[in-house]
C-alpha positions as a Python dict, from the first residue, in 0.01 Angstrom:
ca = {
    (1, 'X'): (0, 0, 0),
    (2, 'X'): (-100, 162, -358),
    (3, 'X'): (131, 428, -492),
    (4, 'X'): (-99, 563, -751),
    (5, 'X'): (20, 799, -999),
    (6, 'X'): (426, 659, -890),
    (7, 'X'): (599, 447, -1155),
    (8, 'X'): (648, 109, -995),
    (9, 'X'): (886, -196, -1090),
    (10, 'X'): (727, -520, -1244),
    (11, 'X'): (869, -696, -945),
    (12, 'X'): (684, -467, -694),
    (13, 'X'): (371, -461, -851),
    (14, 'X'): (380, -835, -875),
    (15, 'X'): (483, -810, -494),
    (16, 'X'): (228, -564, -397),
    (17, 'X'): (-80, -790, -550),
    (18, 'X'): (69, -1119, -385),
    (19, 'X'): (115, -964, -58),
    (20, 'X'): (-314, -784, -90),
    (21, 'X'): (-410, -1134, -185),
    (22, 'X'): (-187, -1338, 70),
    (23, 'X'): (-360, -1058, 357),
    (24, 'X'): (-683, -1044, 214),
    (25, 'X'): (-822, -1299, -45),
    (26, 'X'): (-956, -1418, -219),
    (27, 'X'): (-1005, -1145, -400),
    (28, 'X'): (-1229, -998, -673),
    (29, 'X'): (-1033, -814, -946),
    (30, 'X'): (-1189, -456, -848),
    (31, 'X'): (-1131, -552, -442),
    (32, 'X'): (-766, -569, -553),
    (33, 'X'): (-790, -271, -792),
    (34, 'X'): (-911, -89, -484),
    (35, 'X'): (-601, -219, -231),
    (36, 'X'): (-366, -165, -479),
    (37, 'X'): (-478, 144, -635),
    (38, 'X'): (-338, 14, -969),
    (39, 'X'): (-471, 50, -1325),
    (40, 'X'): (-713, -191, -1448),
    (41, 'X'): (-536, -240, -1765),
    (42, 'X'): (-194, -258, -1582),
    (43, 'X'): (-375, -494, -1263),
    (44, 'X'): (-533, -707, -1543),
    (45, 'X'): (-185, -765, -1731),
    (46, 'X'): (12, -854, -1411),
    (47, 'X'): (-273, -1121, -1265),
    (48, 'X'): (-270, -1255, -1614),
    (49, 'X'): (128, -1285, -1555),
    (50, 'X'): (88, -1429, -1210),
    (51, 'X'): (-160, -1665, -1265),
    (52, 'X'): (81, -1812, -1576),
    (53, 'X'): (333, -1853, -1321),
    (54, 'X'): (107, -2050, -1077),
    (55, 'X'): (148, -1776, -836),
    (56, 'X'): (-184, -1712, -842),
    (57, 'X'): (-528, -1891, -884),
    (58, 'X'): (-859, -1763, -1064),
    (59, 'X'): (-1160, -1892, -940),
    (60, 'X'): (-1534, -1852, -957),
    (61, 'X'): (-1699, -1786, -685),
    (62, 'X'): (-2052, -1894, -641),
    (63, 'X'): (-2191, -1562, -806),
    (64, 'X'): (-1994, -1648, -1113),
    (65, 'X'): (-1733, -1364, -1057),
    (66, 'X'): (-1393, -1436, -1080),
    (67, 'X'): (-1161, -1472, -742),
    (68, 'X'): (-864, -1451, -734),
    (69, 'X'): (-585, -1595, -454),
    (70, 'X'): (-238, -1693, -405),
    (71, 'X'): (-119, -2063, -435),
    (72, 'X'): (127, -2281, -264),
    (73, 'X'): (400, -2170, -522),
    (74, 'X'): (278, -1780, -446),
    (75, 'X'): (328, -1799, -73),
    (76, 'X'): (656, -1987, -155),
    (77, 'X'): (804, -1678, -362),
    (78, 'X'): (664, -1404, -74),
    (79, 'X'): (830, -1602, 163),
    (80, 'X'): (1152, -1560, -47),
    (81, 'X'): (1113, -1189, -147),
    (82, 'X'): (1024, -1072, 200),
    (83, 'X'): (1326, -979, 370),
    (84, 'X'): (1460, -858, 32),
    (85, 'X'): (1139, -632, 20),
    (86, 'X'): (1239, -536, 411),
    (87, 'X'): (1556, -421, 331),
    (88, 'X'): (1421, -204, 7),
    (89, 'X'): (1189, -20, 217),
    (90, 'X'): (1455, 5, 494),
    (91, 'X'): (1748, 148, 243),
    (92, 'X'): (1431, 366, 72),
    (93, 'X'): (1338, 487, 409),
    (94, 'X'): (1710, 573, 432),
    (95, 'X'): (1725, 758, 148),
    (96, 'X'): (1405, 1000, 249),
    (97, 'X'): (1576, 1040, 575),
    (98, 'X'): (1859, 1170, 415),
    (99, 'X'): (1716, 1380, 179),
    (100, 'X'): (1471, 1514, 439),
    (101, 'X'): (1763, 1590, 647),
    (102, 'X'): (1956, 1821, 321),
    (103, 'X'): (1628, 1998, 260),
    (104, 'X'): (1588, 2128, 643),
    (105, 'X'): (1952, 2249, 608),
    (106, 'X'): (1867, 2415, 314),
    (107, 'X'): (1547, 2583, 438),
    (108, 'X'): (1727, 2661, 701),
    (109, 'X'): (2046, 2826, 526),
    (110, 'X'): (1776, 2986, 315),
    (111, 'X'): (1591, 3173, 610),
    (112, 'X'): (1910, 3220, 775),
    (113, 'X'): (2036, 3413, 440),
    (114, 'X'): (1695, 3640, 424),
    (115, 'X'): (1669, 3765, 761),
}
């Protein structure tokens, strides 16, 4: 779900770790670094955010690494944000479509032009 190397909203990078953790944790911090494919220094500020929020839960596992899942109050806020986050993708999607659609009548006025 990572969009490495994209500039991403606070909102959907606190979205995108709840939603790896509410699928797949707990979670150690580099398992999430690895789902999200976000920067440790960015991943470490945001869990610190989430976890102040009681979004989010640290724990220690029995190695004595941290874990890290979502709480009551976490799955309470995804349940919120998801068809909000629906629709985003859907009017995103929208937009590629659309802008897919210009470029192919561009190409094609292009080719059309040097033949």
């Amino acid at each position: 779900m990572g969009v490495c190397g994209l500039h991403m909203s606070r909102l959907q990078v606190c979205v995108e770790v709840l939603c790896v953790l509410s699928s797949r944790g707990p979670l150690e911090f580099r398992q999430i670094k690895r789902r999200t494919e976000i920067e440790s220094s960015v991943l470490k500020e945001y869990l610190v955010f989430l976890v102040d929020r009681g979004l989010v839960r640290k724990q220690s596992k029995e190695n004595n690494r941290k874990g890290y899942d979502v709480t009551a109050r976490g799955y309470s806020v995804l349940r919120v944000l998801d068809p909000l986050v629906k629709e985003a993708h859907r009017i995103e999607l929208q937009k590629f479509e659309a802008i897919s659609s210009s470029l192919e009548k561009v190409t094609l006025h292009i080719n059309t032009k040097s033949e």
